[in-house]
N, C-alpha and C positions, 0 to 999 in steps of 0.2 A: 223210372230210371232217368238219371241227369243226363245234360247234353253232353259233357265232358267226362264219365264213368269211365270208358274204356281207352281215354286219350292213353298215348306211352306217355311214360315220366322220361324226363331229362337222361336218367338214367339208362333207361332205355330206348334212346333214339334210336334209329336205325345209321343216320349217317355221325359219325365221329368227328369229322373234320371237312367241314363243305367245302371248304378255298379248294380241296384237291379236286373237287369236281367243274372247277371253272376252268378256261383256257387258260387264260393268263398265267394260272400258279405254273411254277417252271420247275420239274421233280431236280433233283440232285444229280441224277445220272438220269440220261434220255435213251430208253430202246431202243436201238433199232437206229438209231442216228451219229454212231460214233464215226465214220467213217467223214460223216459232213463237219462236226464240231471237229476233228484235228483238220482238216482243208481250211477252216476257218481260222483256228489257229495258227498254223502255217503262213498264212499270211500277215497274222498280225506279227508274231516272232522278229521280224527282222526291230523292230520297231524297240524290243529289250536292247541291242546293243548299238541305240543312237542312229539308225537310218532309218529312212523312208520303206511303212509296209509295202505289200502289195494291196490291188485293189480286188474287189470281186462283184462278178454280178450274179445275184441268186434270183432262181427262176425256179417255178414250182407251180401246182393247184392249189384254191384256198383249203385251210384245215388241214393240213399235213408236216406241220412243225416247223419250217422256214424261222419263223420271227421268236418261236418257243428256242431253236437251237442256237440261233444268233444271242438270246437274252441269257442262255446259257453259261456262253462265251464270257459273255462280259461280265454274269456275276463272278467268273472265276477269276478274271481279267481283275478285276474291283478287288480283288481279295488276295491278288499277286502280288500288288505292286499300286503306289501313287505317283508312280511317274508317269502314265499312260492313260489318260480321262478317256471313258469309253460313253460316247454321246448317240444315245439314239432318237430319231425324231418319226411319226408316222406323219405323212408327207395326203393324209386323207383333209385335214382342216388343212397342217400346214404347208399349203399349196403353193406360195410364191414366196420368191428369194428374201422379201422382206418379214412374213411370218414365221420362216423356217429360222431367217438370225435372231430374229425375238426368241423361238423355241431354245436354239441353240446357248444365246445368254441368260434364258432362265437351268438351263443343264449346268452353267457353270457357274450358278447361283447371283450373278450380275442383276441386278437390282433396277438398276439407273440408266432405264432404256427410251421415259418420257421424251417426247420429243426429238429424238436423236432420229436420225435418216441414215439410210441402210449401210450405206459407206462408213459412218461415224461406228455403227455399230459391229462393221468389219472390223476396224482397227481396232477396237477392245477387244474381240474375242481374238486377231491376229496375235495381240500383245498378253494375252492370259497361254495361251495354245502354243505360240512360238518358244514360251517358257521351258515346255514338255512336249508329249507327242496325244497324239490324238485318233482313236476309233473312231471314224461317225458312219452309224446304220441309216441311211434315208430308207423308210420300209412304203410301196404301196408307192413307188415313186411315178407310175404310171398317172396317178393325181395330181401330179404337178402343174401349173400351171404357165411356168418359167422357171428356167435350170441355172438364170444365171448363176447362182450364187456355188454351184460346183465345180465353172470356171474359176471362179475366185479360189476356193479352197482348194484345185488342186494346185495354182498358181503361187499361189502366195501361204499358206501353211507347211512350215516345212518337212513335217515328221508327221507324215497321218498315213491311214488307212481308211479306204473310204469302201464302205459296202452298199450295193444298191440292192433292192429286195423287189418283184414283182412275183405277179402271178404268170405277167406273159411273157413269154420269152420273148418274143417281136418286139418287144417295144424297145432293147437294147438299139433297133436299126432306125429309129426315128430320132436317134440323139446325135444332136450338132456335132456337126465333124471336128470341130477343135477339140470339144470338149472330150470324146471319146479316144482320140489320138493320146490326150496326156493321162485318161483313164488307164486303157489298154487292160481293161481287165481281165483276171483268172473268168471262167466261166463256173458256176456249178448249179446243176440240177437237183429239183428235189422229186424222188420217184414216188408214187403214191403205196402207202401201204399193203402190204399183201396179207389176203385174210389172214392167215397166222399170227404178223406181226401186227392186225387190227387187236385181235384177241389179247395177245402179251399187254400191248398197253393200258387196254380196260382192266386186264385184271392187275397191272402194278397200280392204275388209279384205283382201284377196288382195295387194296394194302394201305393206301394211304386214308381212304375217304371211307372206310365201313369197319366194324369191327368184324373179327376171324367169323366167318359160318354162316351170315346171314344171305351171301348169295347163295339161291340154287343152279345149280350148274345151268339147267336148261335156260332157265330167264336168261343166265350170263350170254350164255350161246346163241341165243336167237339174237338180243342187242347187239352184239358182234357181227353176224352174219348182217343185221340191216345197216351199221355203222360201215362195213365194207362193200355194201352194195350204195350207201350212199356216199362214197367218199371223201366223209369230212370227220376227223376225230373229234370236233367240236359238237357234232350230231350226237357222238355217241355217248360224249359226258354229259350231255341233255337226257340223256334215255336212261340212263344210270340213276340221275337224279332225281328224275320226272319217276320211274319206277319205286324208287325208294318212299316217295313223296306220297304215292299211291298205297303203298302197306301200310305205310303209317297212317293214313288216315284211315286204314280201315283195321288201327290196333295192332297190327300183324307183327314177326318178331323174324321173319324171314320174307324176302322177296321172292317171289315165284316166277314162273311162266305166267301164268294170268297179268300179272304186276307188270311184267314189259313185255305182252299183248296190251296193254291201255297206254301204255306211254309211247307206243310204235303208232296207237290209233291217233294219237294226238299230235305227232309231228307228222301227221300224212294229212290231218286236218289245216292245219297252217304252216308248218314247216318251221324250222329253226328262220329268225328273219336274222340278219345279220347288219349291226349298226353303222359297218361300212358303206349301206348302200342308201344311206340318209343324206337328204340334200348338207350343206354346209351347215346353214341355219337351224335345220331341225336336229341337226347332232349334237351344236350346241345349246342346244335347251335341254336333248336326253343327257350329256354331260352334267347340266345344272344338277336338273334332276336326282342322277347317281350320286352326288357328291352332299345334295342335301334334302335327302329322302323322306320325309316324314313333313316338312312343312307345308304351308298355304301356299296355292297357287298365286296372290299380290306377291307374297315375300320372293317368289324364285321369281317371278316380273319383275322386279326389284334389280335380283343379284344381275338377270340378264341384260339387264340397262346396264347396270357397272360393267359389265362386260361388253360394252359397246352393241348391246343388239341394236338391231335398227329398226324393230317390228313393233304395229301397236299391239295395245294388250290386246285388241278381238283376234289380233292374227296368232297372238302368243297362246292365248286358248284355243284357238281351232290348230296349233301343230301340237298340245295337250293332249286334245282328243285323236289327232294321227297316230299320236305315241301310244294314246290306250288300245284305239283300235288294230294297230299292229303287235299288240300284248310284250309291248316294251315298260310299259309304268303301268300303275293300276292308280284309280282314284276313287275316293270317297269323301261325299257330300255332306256335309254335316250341317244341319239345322239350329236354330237357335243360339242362343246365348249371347253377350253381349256386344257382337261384332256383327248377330246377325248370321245369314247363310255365308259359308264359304266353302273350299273344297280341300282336301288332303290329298297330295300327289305323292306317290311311293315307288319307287326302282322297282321292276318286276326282275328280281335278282334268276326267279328260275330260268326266264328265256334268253337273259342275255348276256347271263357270265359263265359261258362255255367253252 
């Protein structure tokens, strides 16, 4: 018997459409969160006829849709209307007022940022922004490093809405008293899921990401029941995936209980790691990484010089091997041929696009 006899054919995949098993994809309509996307709405609304929205500060646990329903908003927002640029930035790299205005002139496609000093780069996006009105999400703001630059935009932008996104709620009370007087924001909470509506959402990701029948109830049930005892929806479209990944390799044409029994052992053996909690430096090399998957470790030494790294190569290969060791990238060593040894660095897409 060959080693590939019993592989499925394409045809028979188990999963249909994998993006639906990552975090990031953002469904059409969100479960269980209508009540928070119109709060959000609501506040952006004033903003259609020529004033200033309101502002808000959302507050929630990780994995619980926060930055899923705020991205929501704004694709609909995007799809309403081009009078109202809805800008969001995660506030993890871009930590200080001068990385966030680079973020913020690359959202509105501004080009010609060399050299220019932060104030210079205020006045472009004042003068693109003052044109129209302006959403901006700072998500993860608690990573900041300096707020100026929120004084500025609520100062000087005339027509925005500005949302701030944390896991803690406390950290709304460590923000500069000026800044928070001309904030004055809405408040809103995000509750964590209740087993029921854990279940609803795995099975609309199960609509989107498998075809009709291949779950068995029970497998469904138990990923559920561990997805709400460990309170991250991001766990559970791990276990979904990690399950399916498991039949298929052993042929299978349904997933079972057995199937997420082994995918529940394996997130108790390491755990979902989550790329949020990577120094600055080492996020930007797993960014490289994702973005160019399949090359040689020189060539991504390379792009990360153009990216200003500041690391020698021996350090750039020892946060490599942090990245493999943490089952963020996978690599392989390839011998011979006319370059000699080198190595293949690849996205490890199952653990960290959830």
């Amino acid at each position: 018997m060959g080693l590939f006899d019993n592989t499925l054919r394409s045809n028979e995949s188990l999963i249909n459409n994998e993006e639906a098993l990552d975090f990031e994809f953002v469904p059409k309509v969100m479960p269980y969160r209508e009540t928070q996307h119109k709060y959000i709405a609501e506040c952006i609304k004033p903003l259609f006829v020529g004033r200033t929205g309101r502002h808000l500060f959302v507050s929630g646990s990780p994995g619980i849709g926060k930055t899923a329903a705020i991205k929501s908003v704004f694709r609909e927002l995007d799809e309403q209307t081009d009078e109202i640029i809805p800008i969001y930035i995660n506030c993890w790299q871009k930590n200080t007022t001068y990385k966030v205005i680079l973020a913020i002139c690359e959202e509105l496609n501004y080009r010609f940022t060399q050299n220019k000093k932060t104030e210079d780069l205020f006045k472009v996006v004042n003068g693109i922004l003052n044109k129209q009105s302006a959403v901006f999400c700072f998500d993860e703001v608690d990573k900041l490093e300096d707020v100026d630059f929120l004084y500025t935009i609520l100062e000087e932008i005339y027509k925005k809405t500005v949302i701030l996104v944390t896991n803690y709620k406390e950290w709304i009370i460590t923000l500069d008293e000026r800044i928070k007087s001309r904030l004055n924001p809405d408040m809103l909470h995000f509750k964590e899921y209740t087993d029921a509506e854990t279940l609803g959402i795995l099975k609309g990701r199960i609509k989107y990401a498998f075809p009709p029948g291949v779950w068995d109830e029970d497998a469904l049930n138990l990923i559920s029941k561990k997805t709400y005892e460990l309170k991250d929806i991001r766990k559970g479209l791990f276990l979904l995936k990690e399950a399916a990944l498991t039949a298929e390799a052993e042929s299978k044409q349904k997933i079972s209980k057995v199937h997420a029994e082994t995918a529940i052992k394996k997130i108790n053996q390491f755990d979902v790691k989550d790329p949020e909690d990577l120094e600055e430096d080492t996020r930007l090399v797993l960014d490289i990484v994702k973005n160019n998957s399949g090359k040689k470790i020189g060539e991504l030494f390379d792009i990360y010089k153009k990216k200003e790294g500041t690391k020698t190569y021996k350090t750039f290969q020892r946060k490599i091997e942090k990245l493999e060791q943490s089952k963020f990238i996978e690599t392989l060593k390839t011998a011979g041929g006319k370059e000699g040894n080198t190595t293949i660095v690849n996205y490890h897409k199952t653990l960290n696009d959830f």
